[in-house]
C-alpha positions as CSV (number, residue, x, y, z in Angstrom):
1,X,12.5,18.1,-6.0
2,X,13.9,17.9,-9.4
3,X,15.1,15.4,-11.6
4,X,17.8,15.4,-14.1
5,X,19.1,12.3,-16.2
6,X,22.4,12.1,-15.6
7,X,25.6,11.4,-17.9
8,X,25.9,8.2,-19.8
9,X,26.8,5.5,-19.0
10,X,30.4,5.9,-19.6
11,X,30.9,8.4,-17.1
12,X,30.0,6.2,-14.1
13,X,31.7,2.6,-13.2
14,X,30.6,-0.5,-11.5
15,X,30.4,-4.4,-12.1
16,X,28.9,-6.0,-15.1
17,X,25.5,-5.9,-15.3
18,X,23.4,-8.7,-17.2
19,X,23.2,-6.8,-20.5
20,X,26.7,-5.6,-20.9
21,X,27.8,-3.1,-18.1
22,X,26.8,0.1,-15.5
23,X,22.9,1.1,-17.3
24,X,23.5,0.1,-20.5
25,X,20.7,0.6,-22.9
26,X,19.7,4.0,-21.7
27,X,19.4,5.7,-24.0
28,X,16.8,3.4,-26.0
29,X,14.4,2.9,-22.9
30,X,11.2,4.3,-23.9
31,X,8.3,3.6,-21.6
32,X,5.0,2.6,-23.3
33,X,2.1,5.0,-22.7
34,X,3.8,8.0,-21.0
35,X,3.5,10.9,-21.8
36,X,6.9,12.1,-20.1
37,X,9.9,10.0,-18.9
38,X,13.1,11.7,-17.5
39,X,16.1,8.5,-17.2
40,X,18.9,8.7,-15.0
41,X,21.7,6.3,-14.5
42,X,22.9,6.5,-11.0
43,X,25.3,4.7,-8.5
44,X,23.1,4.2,-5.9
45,X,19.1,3.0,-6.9
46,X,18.2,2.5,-2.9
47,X,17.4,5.3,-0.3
48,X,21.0,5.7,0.3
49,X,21.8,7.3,-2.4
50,X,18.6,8.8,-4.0
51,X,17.8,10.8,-1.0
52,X,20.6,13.2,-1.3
53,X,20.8,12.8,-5.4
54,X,17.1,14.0,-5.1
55,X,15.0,10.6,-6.5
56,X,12.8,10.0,-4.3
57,X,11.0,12.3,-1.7
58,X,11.2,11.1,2.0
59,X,8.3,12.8,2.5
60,X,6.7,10.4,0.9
61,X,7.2,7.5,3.1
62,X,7.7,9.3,6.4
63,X,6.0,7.4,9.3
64,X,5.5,4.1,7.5
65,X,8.7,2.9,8.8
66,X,10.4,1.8,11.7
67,X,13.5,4.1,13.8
68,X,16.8,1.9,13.2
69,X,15.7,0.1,10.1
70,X,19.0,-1.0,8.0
71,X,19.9,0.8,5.0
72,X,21.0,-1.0,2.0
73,X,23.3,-0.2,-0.3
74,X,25.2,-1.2,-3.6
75,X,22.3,-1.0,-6.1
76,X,23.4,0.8,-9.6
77,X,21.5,0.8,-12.5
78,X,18.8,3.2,-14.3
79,X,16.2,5.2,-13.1
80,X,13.2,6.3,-15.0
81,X,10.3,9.1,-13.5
82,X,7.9,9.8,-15.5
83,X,3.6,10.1,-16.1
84,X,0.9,8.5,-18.0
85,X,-1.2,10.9,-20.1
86,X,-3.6,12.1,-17.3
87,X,-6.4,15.3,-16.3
88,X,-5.9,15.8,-12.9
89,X,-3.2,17.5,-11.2
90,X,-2.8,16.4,-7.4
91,X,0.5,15.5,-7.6
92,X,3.3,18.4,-7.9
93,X,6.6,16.2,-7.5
94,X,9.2,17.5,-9.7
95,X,7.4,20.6,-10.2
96,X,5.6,18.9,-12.7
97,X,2.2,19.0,-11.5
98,X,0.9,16.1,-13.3
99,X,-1.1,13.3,-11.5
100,X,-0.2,8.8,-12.8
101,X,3.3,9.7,-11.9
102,X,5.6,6.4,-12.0
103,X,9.1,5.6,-10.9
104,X,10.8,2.3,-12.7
105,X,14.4,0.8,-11.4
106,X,16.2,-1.4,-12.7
107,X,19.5,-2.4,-11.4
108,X,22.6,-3.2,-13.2
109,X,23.0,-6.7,-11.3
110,X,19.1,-7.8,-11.9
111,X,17.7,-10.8,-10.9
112,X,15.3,-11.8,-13.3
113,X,12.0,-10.5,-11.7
114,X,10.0,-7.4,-11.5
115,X,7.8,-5.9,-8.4
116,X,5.0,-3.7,-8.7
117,X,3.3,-1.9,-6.4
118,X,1.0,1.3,-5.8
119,X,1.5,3.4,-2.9
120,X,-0.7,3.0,0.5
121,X,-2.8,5.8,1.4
122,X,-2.9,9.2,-0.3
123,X,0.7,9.3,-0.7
124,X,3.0,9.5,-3.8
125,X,4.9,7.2,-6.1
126,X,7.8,6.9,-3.5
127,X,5.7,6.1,-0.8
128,X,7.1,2.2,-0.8
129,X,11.0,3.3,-1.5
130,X,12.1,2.6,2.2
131,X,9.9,-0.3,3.1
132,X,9.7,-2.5,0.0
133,X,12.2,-0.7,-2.3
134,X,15.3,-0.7,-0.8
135,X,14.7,-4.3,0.1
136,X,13.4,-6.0,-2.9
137,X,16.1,-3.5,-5.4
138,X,19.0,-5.1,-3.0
139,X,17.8,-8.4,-4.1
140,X,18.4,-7.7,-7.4
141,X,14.5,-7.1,-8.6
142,X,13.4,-4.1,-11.0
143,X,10.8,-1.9,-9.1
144,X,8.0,0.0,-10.6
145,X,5.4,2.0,-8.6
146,X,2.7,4.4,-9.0
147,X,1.0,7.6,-7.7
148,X,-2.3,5.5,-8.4
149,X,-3.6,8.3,-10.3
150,X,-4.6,11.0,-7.7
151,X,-2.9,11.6,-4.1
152,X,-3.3,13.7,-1.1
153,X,-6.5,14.0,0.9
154,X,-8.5,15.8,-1.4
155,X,-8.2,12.9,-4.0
156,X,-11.7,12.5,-4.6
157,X,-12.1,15.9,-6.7
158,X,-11.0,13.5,-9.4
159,X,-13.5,11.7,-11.9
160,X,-16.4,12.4,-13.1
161,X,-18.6,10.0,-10.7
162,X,-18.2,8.4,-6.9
163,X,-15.5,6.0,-6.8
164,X,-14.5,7.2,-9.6
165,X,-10.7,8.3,-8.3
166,X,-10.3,4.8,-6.2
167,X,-11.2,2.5,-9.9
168,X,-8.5,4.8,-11.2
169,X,-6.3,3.5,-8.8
170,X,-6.2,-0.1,-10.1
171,X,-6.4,0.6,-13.5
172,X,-3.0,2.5,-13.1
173,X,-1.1,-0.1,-11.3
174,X,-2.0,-2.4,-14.0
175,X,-1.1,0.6,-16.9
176,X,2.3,0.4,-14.9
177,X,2.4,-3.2,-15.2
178,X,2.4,-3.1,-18.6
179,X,4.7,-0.6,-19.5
180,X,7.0,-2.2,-16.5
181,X,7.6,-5.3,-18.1
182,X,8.3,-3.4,-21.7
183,X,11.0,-1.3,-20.1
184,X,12.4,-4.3,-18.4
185,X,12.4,-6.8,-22.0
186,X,14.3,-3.5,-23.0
187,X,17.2,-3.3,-20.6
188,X,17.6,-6.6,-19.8
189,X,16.8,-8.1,-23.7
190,X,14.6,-10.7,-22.5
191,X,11.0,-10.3,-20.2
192,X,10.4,-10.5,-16.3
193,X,10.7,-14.5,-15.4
194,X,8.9,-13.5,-12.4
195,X,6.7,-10.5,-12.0
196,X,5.1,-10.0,-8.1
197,X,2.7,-7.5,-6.8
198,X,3.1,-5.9,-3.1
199,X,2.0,-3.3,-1.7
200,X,0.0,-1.7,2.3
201,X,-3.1,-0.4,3.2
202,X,-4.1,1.0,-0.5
203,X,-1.5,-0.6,-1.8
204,X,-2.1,-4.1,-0.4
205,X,-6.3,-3.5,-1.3
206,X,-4.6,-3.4,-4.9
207,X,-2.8,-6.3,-4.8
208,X,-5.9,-8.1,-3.9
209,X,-7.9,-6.5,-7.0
210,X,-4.8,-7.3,-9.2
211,X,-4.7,-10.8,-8.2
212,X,-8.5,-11.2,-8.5
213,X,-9.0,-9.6,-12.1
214,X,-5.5,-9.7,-14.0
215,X,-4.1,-12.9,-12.6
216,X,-1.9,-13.1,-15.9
217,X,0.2,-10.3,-15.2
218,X,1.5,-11.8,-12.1
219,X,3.1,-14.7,-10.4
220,X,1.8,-14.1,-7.1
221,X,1.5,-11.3,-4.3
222,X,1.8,-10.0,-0.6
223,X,-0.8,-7.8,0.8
224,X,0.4,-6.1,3.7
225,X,-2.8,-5.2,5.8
226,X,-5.2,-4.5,2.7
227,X,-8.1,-2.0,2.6
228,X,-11.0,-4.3,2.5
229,X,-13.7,-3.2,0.0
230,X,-17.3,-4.6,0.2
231,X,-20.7,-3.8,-1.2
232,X,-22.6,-5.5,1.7
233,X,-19.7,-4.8,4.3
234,X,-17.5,-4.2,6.1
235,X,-16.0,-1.4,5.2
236,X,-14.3,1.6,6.5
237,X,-17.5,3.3,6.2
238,X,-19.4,0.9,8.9
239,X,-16.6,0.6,11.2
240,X,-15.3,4.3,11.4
241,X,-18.6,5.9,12.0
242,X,-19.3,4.2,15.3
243,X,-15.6,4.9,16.2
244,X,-16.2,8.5,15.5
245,X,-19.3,8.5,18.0
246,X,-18.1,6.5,20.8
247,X,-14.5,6.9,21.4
248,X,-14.8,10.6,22.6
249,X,-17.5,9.9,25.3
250,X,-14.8,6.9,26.1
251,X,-11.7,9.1,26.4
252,X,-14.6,11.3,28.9
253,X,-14.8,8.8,31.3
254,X,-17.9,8.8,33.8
255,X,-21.1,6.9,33.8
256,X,-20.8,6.5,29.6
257,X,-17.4,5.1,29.2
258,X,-18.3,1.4,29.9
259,X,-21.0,1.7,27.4
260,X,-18.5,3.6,24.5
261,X,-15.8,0.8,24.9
262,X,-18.5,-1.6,24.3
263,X,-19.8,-0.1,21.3
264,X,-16.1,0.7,20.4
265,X,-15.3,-3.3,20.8
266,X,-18.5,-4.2,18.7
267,X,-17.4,-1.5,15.6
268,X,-14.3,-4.3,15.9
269,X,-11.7,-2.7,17.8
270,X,-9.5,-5.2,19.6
271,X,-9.5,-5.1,23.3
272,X,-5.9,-4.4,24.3
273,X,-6.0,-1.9,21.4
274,X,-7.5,1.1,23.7
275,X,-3.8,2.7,24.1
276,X,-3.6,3.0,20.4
277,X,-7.0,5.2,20.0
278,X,-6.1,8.6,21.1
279,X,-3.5,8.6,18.6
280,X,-5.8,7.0,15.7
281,X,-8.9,9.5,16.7
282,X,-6.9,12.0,16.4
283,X,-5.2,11.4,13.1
284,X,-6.9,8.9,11.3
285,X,-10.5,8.3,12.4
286,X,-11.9,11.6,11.8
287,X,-9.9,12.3,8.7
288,X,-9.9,8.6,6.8
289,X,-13.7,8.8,7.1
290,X,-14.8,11.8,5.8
291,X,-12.7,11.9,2.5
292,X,-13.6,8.2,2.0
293,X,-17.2,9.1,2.4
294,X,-16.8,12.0,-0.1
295,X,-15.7,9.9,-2.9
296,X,-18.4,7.5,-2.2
297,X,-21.0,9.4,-0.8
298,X,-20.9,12.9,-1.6
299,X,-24.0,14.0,-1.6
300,X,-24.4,12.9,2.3
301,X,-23.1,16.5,3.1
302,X,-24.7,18.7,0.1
303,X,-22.8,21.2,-1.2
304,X,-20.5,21.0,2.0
305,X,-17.0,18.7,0.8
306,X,-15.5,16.1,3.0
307,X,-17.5,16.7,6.0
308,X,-17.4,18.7,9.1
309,X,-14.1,17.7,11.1
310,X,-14.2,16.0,14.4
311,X,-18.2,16.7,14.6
312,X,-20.3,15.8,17.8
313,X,-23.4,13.4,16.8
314,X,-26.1,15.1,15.9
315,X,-24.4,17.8,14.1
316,X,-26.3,18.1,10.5
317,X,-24.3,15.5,8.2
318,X,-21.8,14.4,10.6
319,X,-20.0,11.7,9.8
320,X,-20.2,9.9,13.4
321,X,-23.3,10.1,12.5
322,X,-23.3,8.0,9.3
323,X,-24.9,5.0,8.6
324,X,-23.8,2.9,5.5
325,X,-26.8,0.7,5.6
326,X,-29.5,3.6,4.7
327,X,-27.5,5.4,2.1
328,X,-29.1,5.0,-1.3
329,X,-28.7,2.3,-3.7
330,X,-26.0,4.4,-5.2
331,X,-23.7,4.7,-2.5
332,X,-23.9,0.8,-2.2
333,X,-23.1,0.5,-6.4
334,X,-20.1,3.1,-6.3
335,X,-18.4,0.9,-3.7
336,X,-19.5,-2.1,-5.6
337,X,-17.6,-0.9,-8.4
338,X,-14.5,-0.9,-6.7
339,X,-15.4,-4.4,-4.5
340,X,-13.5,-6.9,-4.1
341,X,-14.8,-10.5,-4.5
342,X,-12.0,-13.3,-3.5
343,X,-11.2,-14.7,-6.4
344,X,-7.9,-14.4,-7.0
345,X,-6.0,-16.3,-9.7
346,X,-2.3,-16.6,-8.3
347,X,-0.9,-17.4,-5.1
348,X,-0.9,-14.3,-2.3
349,X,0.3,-14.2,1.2
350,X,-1.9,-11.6,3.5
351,X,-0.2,-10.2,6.6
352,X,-2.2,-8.1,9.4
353,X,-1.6,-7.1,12.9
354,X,-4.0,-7.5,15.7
355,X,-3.7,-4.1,17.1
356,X,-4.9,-2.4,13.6
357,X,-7.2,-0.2,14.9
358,X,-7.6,1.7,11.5
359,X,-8.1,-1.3,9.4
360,X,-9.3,-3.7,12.1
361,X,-8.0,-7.3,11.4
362,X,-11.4,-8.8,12.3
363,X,-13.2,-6.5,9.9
364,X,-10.7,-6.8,7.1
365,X,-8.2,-8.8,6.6
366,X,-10.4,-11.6,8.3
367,X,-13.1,-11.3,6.4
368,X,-11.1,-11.1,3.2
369,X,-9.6,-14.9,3.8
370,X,-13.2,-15.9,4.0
371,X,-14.8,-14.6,0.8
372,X,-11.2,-16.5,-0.4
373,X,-12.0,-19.7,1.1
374,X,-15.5,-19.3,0.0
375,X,-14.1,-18.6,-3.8
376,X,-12.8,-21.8,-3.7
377,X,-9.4,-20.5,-3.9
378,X,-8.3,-21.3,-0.2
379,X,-5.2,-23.1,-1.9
380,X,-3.8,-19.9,-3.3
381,X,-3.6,-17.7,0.0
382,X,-2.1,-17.9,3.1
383,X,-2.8,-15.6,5.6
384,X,-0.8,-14.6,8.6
385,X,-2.2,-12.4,11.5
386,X,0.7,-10.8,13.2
387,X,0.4,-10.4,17.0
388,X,0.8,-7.0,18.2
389,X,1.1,-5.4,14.5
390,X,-0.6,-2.5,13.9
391,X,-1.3,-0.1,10.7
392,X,1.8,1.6,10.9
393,X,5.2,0.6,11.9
394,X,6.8,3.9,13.0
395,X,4.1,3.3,16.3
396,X,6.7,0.3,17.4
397,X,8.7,2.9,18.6
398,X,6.2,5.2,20.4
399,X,5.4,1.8,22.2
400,X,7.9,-0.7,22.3
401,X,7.3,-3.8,23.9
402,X,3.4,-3.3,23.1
403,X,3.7,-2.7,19.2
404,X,5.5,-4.8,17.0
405,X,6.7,-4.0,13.3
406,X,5.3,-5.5,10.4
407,X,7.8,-4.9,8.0
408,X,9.8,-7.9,9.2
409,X,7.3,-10.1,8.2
410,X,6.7,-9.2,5.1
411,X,9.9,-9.4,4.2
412,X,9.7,-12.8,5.2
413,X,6.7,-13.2,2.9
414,X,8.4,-12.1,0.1
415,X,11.0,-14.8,0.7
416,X,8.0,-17.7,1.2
417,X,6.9,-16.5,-1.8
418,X,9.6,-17.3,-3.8
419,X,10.2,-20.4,-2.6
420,X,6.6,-21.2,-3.3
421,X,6.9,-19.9,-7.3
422,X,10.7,-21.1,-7.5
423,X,10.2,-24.9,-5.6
424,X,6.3,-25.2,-5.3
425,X,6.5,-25.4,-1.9
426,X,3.7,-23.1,-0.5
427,X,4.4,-21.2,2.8
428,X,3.3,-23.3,6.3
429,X,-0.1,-23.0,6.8
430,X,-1.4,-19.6,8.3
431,X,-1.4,-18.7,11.7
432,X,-0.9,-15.9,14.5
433,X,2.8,-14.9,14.4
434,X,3.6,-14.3,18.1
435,X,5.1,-11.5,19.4
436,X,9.0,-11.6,19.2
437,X,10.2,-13.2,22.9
438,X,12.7,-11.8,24.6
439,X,16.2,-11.1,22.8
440,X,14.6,-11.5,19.2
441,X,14.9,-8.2,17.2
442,X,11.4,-7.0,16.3
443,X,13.3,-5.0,13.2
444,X,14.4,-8.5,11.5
445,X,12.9,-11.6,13.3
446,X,9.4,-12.9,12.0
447,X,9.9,-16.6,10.6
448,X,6.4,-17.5,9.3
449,X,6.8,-21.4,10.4
């Protein structure tokens, strides 16, 4: 995928914008820090139109979203790719091979405020186009997001120490930021009145960091099913291990099964989740752990990288055999480095579902409005736990009826949160959403009162 600025301004049409007409200002957009930007002004900022014009990669976001999700539409205004000066090289959109790759959108018809967010997972810097983009761009918001530095599954090859490649993460959403906020005082000749971080899985893990260590870049935040990072635990790496050992001799059957759902229930997999783990051991389990484990704990393996895929216990450094708890002291200060504490300085809405079963809600999400509460910041988050959500959406349509979409909701966080910034009046208090009843659309109905 390539892109190309496209003509000035003049060559395209559409209402006035607030500083004088279709991407005015172009031309003198410069983004602070990067090393390369390429603008383009184009008709349509949304996944309508920068699909075929070739700005964004579905690729990206495949999966993370819902079959029959609307489409909007109508967005003008500028687009700018780009990177930050970086050394590593995961990332090869636009042929560019460059890893901190950013995309920043700002429409012609802008509402004031600014969204940041980094992608979830592995993935790229489009990774959020469909499920936050589209939607918060057709409210009239600028949109910036990140690459986080380093993406696909072998993204802990980069820096120079374990967790190394995950603290690059949030220092790159807050690089973005930065230079966000420049390029929008730019365009629009006066700053963001209202700057908002967002973000899932990865992404929502660095909305909680932002909020917790550069509370005055932001207003507030939505974490959508954040990674949970914490020295003592949980963690993925206390959770996924005994997954990795117990759910084949489950999926067996026979005189161990009873004792493998146990153990499976006790890791902190939800009962009425069991229809969910074939799919999860076979794409997530195996795979989420051992690259994890590798940035934080390489030398459990030796000289081997990433593990031994889908290893029986017992197998020499297998992961289902892995024990956070006896790993040396610096396993336990590499993941203290990226930890998260509960102190966050703005106001944040958290949203989980109760069927994750790769970030279990009762070992995450959880456990993250505690260490809140215990901050003494309880007044600043509320936290919803959406019944029969699970990590991603696209699995509401392998099993409708059973899996509901969280996307919904956090669009309806997004709106709480602006009434709580804009009025002061925070969101109700939190609580288990309940499953859409009969003849509500799962795709738009999840009213957080």
């Amino acid at each position: 995928m390539a892109v190309a600025a496209a003509p000035a301004a003049a060559d395209h049409h559409g209402g006035p914008g607030p500083a004088d007409g279709h991407c005015a200002g172009l031309a003198r957009l410069k983004v602070p820090g990067a090393e390369l930007q390429a603008p383009s002004c184009l008709d349509e900022l949304t996944t309508a139109g920068t699909v075929a014009s070739g700005h964004t990669d579905p690729a990206d976001w495949a999966g993370l979203t819902p079959a029959g999700l609307s489409e909007p539409s109508g967005v003008p205004g500028i687009q700018i790719d780009g990177y930050f000066p970086d050394s590593s090289a995961t990332n090869a959109h636009h042929g560019w091979n460059h890893d901190s790759q950013f995309v920043i959108r700002l429409p012609d018809h802008w509402n004031g405020g600014l969204v940041v967010t980094g992608s979830p997972g592995v993935r790229a810097q489009y990774a959020n186009d469909r499920a936050i983009g589209d939607w918060v761009l057709s409210r009239g918001y600028a949109f910036a997001a990140t690459d986080k530095g380093n993406t696909g599954t072998a993204f802990y090859r980069d820096g120079r120490a374990p967790g190394d490649a995950i603290a690059e993460w949030n220092e790159r959403v807050t690089q973005l930021n930065r230079a966000a906020r420049a390029v929008v005082a730019q365009r629009y000749l006066r700053p963001p009145s209202r700057t908002l971080a967002t973000g899932m899985s990865n992404g929502g893990y660095l909305v909680r960091w932002q909020l917790e260590n550069h509370p005055e870049l932001y207003d507030g935040g939505v974490d959508w099913e954040g990674t949970l990072w914490r020295e003592q635990g949980p963690n993925l790496l206390t959770f996924l291990p005994p997954a990795l050992a117990a759910y084949p001799r489950y999926a067996a059957g026979g005189a161990e099964a009873d004792r493998a759902h146990r153990e499976m229930l006790a890791a902190g997999f939800p009962a009425g989740s069991e229809f969910l783990w074939p799919f999860h051991h076979q794409y997530y389990w195996d795979l989420t752990q051992r690259i994890y484990r590798e940035e934080l704990d390489p030398g459990y393996d030796g000289a081997r990288e990433a593990g031994t895929p889908f290893c029986t216990p017992g197998t020499p450094a297998c992961d289902a055999d892995y024990d956070y708890r006896l790993r040396p002291r610096s396993v336990h200060d590499a993941v203290a480095g990226i930890a998260l504490t509960g102190r966050i300085g703005k106001p944040l809405i958290t949203l989980h579902g109760t069927l994750d079963v790769l970030l279990p809600i009762s070992r995450d999400s959880d456990v993250y409005a505690r260490m809140v509460a215990d901050a003494g910041r309880g007044r600043l988050l509320r936290y919803y736990r959406v019944e029969g959500g699970t990590h991603v959406d696209s699995l509401a349509d392998a099993f409708p009826g059973r899996v509901r979409p969280l996307l919904p909701c956090h669009r309806s966080a997004m709106s709480a949160l602006e009434t709580w910034l804009g009025r002061g009046v925070p969101p109700p208090a939190g609580r288990t959403l309940p499953f859409p009843a009969p003849g509500e659309d799962p795709l738009t109905s999840c009213p957080l009162a």
